[in-house]
KOLMILO-308995 format. One record per residue: y, z, x of N, C-alpha, C in turn; residue in three letters. Coordinates in pm, whole numbers, padded with zeros to 5 digits, always signed. Atoms other than C-alpha are relative to their C-alpha. Layout:
BEGIN
YZXYZXYZXALA...
END
This chain:
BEGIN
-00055-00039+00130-01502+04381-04883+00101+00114+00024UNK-00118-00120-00014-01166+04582-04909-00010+00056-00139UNK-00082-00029+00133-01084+04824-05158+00054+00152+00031UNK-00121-00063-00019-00810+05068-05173+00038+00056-00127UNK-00068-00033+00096-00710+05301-05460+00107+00055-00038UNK-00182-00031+00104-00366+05344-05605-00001+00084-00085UNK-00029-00059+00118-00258+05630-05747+00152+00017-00030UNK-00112-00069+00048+00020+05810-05945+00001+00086-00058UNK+00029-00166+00075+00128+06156-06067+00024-00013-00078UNK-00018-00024+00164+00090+06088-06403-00128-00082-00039UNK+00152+00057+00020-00189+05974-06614+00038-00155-00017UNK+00012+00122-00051-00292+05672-06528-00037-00107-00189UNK+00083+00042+00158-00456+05593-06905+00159-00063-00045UNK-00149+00043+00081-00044+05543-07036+00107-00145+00120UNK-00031+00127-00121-00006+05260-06720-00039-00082+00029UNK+00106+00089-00055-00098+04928-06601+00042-00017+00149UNK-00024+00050-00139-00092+04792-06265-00004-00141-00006UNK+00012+00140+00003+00034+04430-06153+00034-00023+00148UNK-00026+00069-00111+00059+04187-05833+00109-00094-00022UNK-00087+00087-00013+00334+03925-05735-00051-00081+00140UNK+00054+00094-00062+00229+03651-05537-00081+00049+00130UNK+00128-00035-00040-00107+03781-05417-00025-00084+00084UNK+00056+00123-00091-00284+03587-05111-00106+00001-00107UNK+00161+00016+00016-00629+03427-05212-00082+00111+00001UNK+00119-00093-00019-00927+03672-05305+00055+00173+00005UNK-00029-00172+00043-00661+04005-05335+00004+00011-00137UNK-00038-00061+00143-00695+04177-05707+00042+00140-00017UNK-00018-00144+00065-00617+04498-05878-00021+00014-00127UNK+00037-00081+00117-00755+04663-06139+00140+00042-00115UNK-00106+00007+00034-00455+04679-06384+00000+00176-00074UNK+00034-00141+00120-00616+04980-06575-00037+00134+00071UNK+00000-00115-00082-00680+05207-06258+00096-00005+00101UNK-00056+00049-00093-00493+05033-06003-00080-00014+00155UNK+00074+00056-00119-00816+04971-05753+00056-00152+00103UNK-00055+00152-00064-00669+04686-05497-00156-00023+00089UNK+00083+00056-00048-00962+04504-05386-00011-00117+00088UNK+00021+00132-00113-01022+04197-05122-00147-00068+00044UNK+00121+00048-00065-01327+04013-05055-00016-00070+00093UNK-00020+00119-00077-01296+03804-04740-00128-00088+00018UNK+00094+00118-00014-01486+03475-04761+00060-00027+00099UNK-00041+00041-00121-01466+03333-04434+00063-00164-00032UNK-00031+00146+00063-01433+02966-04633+00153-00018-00017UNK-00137+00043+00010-01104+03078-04726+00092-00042+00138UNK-00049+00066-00138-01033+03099-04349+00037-00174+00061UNK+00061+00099-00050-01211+02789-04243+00072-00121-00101UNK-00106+00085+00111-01028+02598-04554+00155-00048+00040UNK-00176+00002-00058-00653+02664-04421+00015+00137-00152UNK-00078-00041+00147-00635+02858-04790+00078+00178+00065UNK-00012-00080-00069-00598+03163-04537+00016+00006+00148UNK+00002-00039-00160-00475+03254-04191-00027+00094+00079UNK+00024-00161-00078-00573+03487-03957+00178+00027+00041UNK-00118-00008-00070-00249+03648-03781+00113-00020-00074UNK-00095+00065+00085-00013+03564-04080+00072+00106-00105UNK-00103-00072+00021+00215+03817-04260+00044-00029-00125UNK-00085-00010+00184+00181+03815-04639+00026+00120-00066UNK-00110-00152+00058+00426+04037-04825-00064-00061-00120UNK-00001-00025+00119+00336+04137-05151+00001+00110-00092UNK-00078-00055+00105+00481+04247-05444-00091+00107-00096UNK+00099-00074+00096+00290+04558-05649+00098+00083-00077UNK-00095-00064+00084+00450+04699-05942-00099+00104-00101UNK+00068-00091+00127+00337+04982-06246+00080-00003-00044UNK-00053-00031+00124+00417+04968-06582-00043+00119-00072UNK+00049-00095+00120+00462+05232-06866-00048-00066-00123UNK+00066+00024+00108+00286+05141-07175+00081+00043-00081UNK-00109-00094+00167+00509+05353-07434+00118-00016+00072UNK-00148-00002-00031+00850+05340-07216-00005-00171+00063UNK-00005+00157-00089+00956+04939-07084+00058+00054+00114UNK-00036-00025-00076+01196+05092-06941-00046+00091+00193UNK+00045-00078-00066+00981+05326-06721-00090-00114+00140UNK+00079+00087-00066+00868+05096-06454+00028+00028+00215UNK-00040+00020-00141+00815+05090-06031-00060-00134+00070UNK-00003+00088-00064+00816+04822-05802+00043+00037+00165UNK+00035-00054-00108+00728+04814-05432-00066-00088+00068UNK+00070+00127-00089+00592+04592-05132-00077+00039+00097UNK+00050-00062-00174+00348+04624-04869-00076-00191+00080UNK+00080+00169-00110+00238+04307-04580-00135+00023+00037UNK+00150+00024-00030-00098+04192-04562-00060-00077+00128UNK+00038+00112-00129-00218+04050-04204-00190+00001+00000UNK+00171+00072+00053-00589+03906-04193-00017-00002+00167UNK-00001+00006-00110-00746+03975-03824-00157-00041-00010UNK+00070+00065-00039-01025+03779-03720-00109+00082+00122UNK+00054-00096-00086-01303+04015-03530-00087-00127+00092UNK+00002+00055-00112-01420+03685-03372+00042-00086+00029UNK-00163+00097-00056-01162+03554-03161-00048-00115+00086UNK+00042+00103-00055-01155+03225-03114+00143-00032+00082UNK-00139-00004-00063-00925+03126-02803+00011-00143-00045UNK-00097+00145+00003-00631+02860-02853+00043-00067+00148UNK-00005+00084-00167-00623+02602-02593+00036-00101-00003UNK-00075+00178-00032-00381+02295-02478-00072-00065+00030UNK+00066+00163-00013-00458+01980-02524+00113-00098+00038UNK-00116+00136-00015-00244+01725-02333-00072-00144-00114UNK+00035+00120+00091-00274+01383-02541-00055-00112+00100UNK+00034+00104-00120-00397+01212-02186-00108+00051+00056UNK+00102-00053-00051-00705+01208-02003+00042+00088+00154UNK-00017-00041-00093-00737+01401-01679+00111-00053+00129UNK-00052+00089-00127-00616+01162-01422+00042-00164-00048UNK-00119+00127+00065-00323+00917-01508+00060-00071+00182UNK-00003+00085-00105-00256+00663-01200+00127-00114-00033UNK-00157+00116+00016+00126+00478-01193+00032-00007+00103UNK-00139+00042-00146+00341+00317-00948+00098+00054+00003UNK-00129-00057-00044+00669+00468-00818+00092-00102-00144UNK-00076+00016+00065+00932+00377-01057-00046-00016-00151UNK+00016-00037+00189+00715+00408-01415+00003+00103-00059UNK-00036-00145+00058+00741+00629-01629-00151+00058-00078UNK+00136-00058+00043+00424+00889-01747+00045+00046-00118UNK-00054-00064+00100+00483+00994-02098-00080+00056-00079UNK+00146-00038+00038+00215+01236-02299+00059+00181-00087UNK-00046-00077+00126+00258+01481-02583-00121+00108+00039UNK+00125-00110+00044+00118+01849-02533-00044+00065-00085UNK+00065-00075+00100-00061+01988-02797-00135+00132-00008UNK+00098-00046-00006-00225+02254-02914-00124+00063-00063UNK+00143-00030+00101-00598+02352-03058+00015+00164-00048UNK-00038-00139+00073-00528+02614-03288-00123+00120-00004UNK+00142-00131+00007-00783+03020-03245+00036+00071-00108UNK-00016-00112+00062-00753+03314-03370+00130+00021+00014UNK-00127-00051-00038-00414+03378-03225+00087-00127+00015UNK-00062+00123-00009-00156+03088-03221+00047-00011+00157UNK-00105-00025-00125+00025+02979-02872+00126-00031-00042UNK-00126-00053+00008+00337+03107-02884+00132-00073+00103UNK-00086+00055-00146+00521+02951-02515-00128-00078+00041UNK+00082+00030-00074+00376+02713-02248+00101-00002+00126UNK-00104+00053-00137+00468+02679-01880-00052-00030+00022UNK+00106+00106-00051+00454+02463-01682+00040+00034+00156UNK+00019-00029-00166+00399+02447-01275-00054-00151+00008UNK+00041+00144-00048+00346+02148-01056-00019+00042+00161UNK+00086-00015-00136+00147+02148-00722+00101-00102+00106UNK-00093+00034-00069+00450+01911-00570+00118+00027-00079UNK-00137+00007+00081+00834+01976-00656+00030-00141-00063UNK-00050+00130+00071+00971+01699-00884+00132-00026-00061UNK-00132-00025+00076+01291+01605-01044-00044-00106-00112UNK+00003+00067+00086+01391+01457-01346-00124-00029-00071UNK+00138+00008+00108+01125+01549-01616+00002+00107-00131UNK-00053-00101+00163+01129+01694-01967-00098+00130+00013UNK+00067-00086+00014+01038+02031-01997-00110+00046-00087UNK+00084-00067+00068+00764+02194-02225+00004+00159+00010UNK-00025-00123+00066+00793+02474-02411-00115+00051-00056UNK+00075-00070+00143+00617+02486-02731-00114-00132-00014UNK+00085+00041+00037+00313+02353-02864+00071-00189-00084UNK-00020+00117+00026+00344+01948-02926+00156-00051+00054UNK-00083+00027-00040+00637+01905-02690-00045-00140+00137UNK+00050+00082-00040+00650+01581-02517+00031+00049+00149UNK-00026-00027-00125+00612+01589-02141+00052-00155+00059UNK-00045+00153-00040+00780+01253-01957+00057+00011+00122UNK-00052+00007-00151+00867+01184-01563-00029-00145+00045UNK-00057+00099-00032+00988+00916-01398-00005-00015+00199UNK-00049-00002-00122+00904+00924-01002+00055-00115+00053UNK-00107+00092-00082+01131+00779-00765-00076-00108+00086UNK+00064+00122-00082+01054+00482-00524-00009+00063+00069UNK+00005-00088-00130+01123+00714-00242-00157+00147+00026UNK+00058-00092+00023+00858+00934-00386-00102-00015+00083UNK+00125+00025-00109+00550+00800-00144+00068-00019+00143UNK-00118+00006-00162+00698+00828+00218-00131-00059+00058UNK+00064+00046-00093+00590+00635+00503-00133+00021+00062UNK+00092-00017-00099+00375+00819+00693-00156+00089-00076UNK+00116+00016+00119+00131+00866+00347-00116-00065+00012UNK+00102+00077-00062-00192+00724+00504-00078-00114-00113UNK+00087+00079+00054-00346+00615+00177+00122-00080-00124UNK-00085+00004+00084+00004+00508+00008+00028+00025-00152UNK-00024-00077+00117-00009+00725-00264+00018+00145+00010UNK-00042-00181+00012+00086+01107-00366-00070+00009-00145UNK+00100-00076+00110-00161+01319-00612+00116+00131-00032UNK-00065-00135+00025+00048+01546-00802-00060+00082-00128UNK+00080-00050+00175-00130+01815-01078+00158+00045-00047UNK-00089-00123+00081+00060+01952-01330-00089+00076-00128UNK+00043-00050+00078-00023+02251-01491+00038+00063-00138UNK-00019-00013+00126+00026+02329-01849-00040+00192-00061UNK+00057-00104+00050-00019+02707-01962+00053+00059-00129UNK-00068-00088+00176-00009+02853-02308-00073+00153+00025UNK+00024-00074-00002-00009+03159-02390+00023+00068-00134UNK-00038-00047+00129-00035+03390-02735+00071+00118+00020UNK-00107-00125-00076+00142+03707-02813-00083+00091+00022UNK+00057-00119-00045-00115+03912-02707-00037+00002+00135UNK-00029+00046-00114-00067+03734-02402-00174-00035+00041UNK+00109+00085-00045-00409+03528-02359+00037-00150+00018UNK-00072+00182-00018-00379+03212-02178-00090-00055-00025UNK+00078+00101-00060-00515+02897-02131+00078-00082+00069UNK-00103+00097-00081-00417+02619-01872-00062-00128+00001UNK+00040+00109-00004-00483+02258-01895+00070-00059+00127UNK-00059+00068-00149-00423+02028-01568+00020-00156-00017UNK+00008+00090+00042-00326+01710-01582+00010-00093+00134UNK-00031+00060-00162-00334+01471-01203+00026-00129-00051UNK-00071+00122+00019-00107+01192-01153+00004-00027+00141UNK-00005+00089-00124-00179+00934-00871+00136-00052-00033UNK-00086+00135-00017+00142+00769-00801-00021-00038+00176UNK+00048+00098-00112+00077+00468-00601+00162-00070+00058UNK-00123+00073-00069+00366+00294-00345+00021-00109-00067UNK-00096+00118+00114+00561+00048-00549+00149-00059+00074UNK-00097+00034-00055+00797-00178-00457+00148+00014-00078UNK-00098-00046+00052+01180-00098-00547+00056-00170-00056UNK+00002+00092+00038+01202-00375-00767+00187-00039-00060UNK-00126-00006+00028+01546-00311-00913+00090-00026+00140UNK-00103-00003-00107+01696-00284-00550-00039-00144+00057UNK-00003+00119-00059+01528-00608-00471+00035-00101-00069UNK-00084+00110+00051+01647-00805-00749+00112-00003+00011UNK-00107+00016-00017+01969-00730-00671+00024-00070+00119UNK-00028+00055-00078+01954-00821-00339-00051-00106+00011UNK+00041+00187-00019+01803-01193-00424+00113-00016-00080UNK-00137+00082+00035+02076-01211-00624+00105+00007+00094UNK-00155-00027-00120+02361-01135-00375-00042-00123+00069UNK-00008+00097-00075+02180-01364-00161-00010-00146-00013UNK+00018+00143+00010+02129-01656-00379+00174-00037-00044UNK-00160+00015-00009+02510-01618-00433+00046-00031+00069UNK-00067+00036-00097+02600-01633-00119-00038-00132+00068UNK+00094+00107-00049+02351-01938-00052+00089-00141-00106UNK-00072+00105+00075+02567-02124-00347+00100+00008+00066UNK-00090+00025-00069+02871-02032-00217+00045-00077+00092UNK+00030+00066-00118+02762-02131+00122-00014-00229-00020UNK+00030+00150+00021+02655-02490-00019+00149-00073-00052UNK-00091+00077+00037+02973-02549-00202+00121+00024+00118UNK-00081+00014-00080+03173-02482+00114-00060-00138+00096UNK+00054+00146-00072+02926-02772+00291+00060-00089-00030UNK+00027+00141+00140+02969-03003-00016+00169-00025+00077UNK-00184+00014-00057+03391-02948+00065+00039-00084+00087UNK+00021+00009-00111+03307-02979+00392-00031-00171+00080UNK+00066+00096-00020+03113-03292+00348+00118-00146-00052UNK-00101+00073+00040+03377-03476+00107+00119-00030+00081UNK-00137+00024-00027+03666-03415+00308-00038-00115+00165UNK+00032+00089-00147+03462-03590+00672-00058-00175-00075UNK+00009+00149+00088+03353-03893+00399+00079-00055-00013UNK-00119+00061+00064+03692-03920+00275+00044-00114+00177UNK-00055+00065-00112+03810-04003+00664-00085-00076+00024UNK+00103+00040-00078+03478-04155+00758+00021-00141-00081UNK-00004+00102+00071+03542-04424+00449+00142-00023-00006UNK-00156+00041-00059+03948-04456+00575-00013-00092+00115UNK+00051+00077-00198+03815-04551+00937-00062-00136-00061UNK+00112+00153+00029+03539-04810+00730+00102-00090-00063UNK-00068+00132+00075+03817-04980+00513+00096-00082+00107UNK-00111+00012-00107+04103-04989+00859-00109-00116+00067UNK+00050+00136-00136+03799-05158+01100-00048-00164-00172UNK+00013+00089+00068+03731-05380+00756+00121-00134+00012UNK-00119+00111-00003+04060-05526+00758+00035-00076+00115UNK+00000+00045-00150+04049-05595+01137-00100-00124+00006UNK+00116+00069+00006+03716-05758+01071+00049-00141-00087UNK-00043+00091+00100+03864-05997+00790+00095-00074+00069UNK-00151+00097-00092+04211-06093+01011-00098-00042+00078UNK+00050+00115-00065+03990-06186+01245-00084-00097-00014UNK+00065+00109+00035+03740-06402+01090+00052-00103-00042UNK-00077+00047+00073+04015-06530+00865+00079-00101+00079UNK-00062+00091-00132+04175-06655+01242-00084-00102+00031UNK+00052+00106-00070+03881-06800+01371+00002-00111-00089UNK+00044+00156+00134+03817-07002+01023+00116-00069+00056UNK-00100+00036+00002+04146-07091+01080+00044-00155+00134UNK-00045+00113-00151+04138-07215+01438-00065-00134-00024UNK+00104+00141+00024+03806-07435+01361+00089-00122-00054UNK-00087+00079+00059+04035-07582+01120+00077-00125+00045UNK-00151+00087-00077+04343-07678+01293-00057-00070+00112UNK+00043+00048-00107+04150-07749+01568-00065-00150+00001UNK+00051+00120+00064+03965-08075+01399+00095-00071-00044UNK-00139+00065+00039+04334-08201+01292-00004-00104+00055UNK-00042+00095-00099+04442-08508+01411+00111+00000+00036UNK-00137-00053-00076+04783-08335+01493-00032+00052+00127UNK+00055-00101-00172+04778-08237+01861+00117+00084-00029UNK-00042-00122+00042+05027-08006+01763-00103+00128-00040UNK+00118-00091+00093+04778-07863+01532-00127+00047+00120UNK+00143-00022-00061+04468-07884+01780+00057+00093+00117UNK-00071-00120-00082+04701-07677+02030+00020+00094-00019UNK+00032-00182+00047+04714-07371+01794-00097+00011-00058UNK+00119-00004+00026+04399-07453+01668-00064+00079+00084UNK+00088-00041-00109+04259-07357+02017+00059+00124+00036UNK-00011-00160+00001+04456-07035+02026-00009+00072-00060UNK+00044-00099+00119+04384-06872+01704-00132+00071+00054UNK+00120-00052-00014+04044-06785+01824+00004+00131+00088UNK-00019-00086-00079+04168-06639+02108+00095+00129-00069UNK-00084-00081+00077+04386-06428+01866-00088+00088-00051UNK+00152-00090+00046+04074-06316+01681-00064+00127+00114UNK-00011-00060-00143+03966-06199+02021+00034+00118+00053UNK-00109-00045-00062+04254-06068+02113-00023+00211-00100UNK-00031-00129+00138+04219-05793+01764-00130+00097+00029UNK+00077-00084-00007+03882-05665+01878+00009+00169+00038UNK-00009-00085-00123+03981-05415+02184+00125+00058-00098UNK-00109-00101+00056+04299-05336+01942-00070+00067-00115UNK+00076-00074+00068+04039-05209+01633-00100+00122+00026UNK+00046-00153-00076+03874-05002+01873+00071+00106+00024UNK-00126-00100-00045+04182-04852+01991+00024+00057-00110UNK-00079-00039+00139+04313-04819+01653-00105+00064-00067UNK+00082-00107+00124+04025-04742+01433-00158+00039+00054UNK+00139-00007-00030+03714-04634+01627-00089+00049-00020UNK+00152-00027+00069+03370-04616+01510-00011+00187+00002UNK-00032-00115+00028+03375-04222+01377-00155+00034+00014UNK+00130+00025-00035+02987-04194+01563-00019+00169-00075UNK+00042-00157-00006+03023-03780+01551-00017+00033-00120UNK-00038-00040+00123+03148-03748+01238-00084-00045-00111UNK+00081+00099+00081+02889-04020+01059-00117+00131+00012UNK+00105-00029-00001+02636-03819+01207+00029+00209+00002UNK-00031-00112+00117+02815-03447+01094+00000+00001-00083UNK+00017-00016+00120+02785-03530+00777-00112-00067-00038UNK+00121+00022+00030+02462-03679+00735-00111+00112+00016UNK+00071-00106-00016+02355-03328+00866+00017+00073-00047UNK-00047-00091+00123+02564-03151+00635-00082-00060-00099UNK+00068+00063+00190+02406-03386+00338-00127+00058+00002UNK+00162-00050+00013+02068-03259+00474+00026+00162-00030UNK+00001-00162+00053+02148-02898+00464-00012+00045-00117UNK+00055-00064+00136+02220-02894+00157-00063-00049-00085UNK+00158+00011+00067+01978-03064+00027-00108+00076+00006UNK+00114-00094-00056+01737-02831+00198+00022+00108-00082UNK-00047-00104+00034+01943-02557+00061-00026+00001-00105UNK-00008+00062+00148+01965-02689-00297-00187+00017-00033UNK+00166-00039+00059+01559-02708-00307-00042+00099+00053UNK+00015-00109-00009+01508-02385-00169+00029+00091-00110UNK-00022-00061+00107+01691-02252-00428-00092-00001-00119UNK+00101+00047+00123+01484-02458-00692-00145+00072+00042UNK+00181+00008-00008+01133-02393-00527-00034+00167+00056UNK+00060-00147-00019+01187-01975-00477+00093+00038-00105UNK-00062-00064+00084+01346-01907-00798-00101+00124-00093UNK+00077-00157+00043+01205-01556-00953-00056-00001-00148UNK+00062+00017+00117+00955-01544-01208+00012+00159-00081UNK-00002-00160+00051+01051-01208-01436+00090+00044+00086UNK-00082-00125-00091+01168-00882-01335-00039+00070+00124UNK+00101-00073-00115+00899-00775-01146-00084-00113+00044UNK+00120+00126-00097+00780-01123-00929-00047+00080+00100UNK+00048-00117-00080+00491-01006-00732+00058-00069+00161UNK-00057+00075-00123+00671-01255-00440+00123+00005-00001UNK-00125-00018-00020+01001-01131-00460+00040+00055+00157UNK-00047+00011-00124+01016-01004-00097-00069-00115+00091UNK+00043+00059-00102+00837-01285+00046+00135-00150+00025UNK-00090+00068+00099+01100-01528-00145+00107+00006+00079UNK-00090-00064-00050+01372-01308-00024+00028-00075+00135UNK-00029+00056-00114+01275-01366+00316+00032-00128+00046UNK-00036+00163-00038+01242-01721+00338+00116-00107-00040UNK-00145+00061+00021+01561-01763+00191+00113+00025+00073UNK-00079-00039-00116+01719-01566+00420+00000-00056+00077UNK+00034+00074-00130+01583-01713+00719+00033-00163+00007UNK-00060+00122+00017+01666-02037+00619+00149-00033-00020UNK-00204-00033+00013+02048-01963+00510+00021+00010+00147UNK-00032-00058-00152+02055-01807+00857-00016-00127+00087UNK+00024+00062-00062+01889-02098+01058+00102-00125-00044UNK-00081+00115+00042+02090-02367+00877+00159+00050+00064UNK-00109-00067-00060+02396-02157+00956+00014-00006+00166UNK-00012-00024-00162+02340-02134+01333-00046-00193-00016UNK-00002+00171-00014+02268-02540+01271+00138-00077+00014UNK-00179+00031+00030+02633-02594+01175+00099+00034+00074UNK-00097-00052-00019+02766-02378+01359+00118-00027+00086UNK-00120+00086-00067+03002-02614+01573+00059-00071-00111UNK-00029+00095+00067+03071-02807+01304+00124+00083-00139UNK-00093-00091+00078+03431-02690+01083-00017+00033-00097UNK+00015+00012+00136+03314-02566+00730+00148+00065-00049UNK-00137+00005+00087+03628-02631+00490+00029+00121-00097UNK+00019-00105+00104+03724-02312+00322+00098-00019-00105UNK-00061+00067+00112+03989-02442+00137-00075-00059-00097UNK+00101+00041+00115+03878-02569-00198+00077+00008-00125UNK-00011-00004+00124+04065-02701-00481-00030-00114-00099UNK+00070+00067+00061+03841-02872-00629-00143+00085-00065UNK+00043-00093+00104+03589-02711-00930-00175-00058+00074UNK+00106+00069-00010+03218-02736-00877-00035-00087-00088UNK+00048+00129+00057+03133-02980-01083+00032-00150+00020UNK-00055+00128-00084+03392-03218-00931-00080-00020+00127UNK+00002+00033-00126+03245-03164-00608-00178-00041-00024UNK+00075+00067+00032+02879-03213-00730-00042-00068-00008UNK+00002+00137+00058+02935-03500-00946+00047-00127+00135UNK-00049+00043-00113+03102-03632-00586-00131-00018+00091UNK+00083+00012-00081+02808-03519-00389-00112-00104-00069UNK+00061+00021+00032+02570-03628-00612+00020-00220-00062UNK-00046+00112+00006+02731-03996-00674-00098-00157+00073UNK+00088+00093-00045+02534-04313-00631+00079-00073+00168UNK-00071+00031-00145+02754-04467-00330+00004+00134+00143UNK+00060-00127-00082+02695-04107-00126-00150-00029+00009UNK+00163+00007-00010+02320-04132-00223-00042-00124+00092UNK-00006+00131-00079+02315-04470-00089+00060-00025+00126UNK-00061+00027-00086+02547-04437+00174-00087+00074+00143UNK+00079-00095-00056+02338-04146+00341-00149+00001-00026UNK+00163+00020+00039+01980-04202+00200-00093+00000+00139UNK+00113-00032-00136+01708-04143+00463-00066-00105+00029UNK+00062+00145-00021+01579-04476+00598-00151-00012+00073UNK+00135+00018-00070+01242-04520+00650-00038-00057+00135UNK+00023+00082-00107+01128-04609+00987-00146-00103+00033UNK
END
């Protein structure tokens, strides 16, 4: 219970006394000017009152017989709490938070309000770190982002334990410190490896449509050579029919070039060799090109990447590599066409063509 009496040098009997926005539970006597206070602790415990809090208020006296005769005047009321309850951070996370290298930890500090408010917090961390939001003040978010690089090699259990500590403090300078430990676990650099399946499935198309080029332009000659020994093949059958013919005549004229036509036929073999001969190397360079990229082509299909984060993205990687590579050292006598004006879809629709499929098809043995 407070009470406090107000005077003035004059009689008090010809005066009243008044308040202006009073806290909870302050009065005054208007007719002596007693200022009184009762502290219920309820009002505390309510919110209707704070400890530590800085209410100004307004006290005035009137004259009774003069209006004019009047004073006005202020004094601050602070409310102190004799038992102090301490204020103490509360991160919004349990103790021990556990992420992989490249996620992000994100967690709001707050704090449990005493007797005394916290005023600042710092913070400290048991490893250096970059890139992370600071904390200040009470309900400031905290957020970090470690790097891939952040677990090094020679990390036995591939992870790094880092605390961080949290300290508030009021202005009468009482702390508290909350801790908060973050396992980050070795993670794979997922961003740096999708890039590099892409580069390499780029270069694996590329690579195919220089085959495909490659493949069209040894077809084109390979089906020049087949139509040249065709026509050789035709003159000469076209002779022998011929000779049979004449040869059954009953002209001996006739049965006299009858009997050399054949030999004419004959005659065209040893010049179709000369002229257009069987293209053995080349039949069988491009039946090894058609396999490549076929091989190539379902490789592509049968390690294509599920998401952002496939958990077989370096195994993927590799075996696409190694296969680009080995096919490459397969070829590698063989001229791939870098010229190219022709669109993929021409060259495709080319490779992919029923007379190619057929011409090259894999023959059962």
């Amino acid at each position: 219970m407070l009470n406090y009496n107000l005077e003035i040098n004059k009689d008090s009997s010809h005066y009243y006394w008044f308040l202006r926005n009073p806290p909870l539970g302050l009065r005054i006597n208007k007719d002596n000017g007693l200022l009184t206070f009762r502290a219920e602790k309820n009002y505390f415990l309510s919110g209707k009152l704070k400890y530590d809090y800085e209410y100004k208020v307004n006290l005035g006296v009137q004259s009774l017989k003069n209006p004019h005769e009047r004073v006005d005047t202020a004094f601050t009321l602070v409310f102190y709490n004799t038992e102090i309850l301490i204020s103490k951070v509360k991160p919004t996370v349990s103790g021990v938070q556990i992420i992989e290298e490249g996620e992000t930890v994100s967690f709001k500090v707050q704090c449990e309000a005493g007797s005394f408010p916290i005023d600042d917090i710092l913070f400290a961390s048991s490893i250096p770190i970059k890139n992370y939001t600071l904390v200040k003040e009470c309900n400031d978010e905290f957020s970090w982002t470690p790097g891939y690089e952040f677990v090094k090699g020679n990390d036995q259990e591939k992870d790094k334990t880092v605390t961080l500590s949290f300290i508030g403090s009021t202005r009468f300078k009482v702390r508290d410190t909350a801790t908060v430990k973050i396992v980050v676990k070795d993670a794979l650099n997922y961003p740096h490896a999708n890039e590099e399946f892409a580069q390499l499935v780029k270069n694996t198309r590329t690579y195919v449509l220089q085959l495909k080029y490659s493949f069209l332009q040894l077809d084109k000659r390979l089906k020049k050579v087949k139509s040249f020994r065709t026509s050789f093949d035709l003159t000469s059958g076209t002779t022998a029919l011929a000779g049979t013919i004449l040869n059954s005549s009953s002209d001996p004229d006739s049965q006299r070039f009858g009997k050399i036509l054949p030999s004419v036929g004959v005659a065209l073999v040893p010049v179709k060799e000369a002229a257009a001969p069987n293209k053995v190397v080349e039949q069988n360079q491009a039946a090894v090109i058609r396999t490549s990229i076929k091989r190539l082509e379902y490789l592509l299909n049968d390690n294509y990447l599920v998401g952002d984060k496939d958990p077989d993205i370096s195994r993927k990687t590799n075996k696409l590599r190694d296969e680009l590579k080995q096919v490459q050292i397969q070829l590698i006598d063989i001229p791939i066409e870098l010229s190219n004006n022709m669109s993929e879809e021409e060259l495709n629709e080319y490779f992919d063509s029923p007379r190619v499929n057929k011409k090259y098809r894999l023959k059962s043995r």
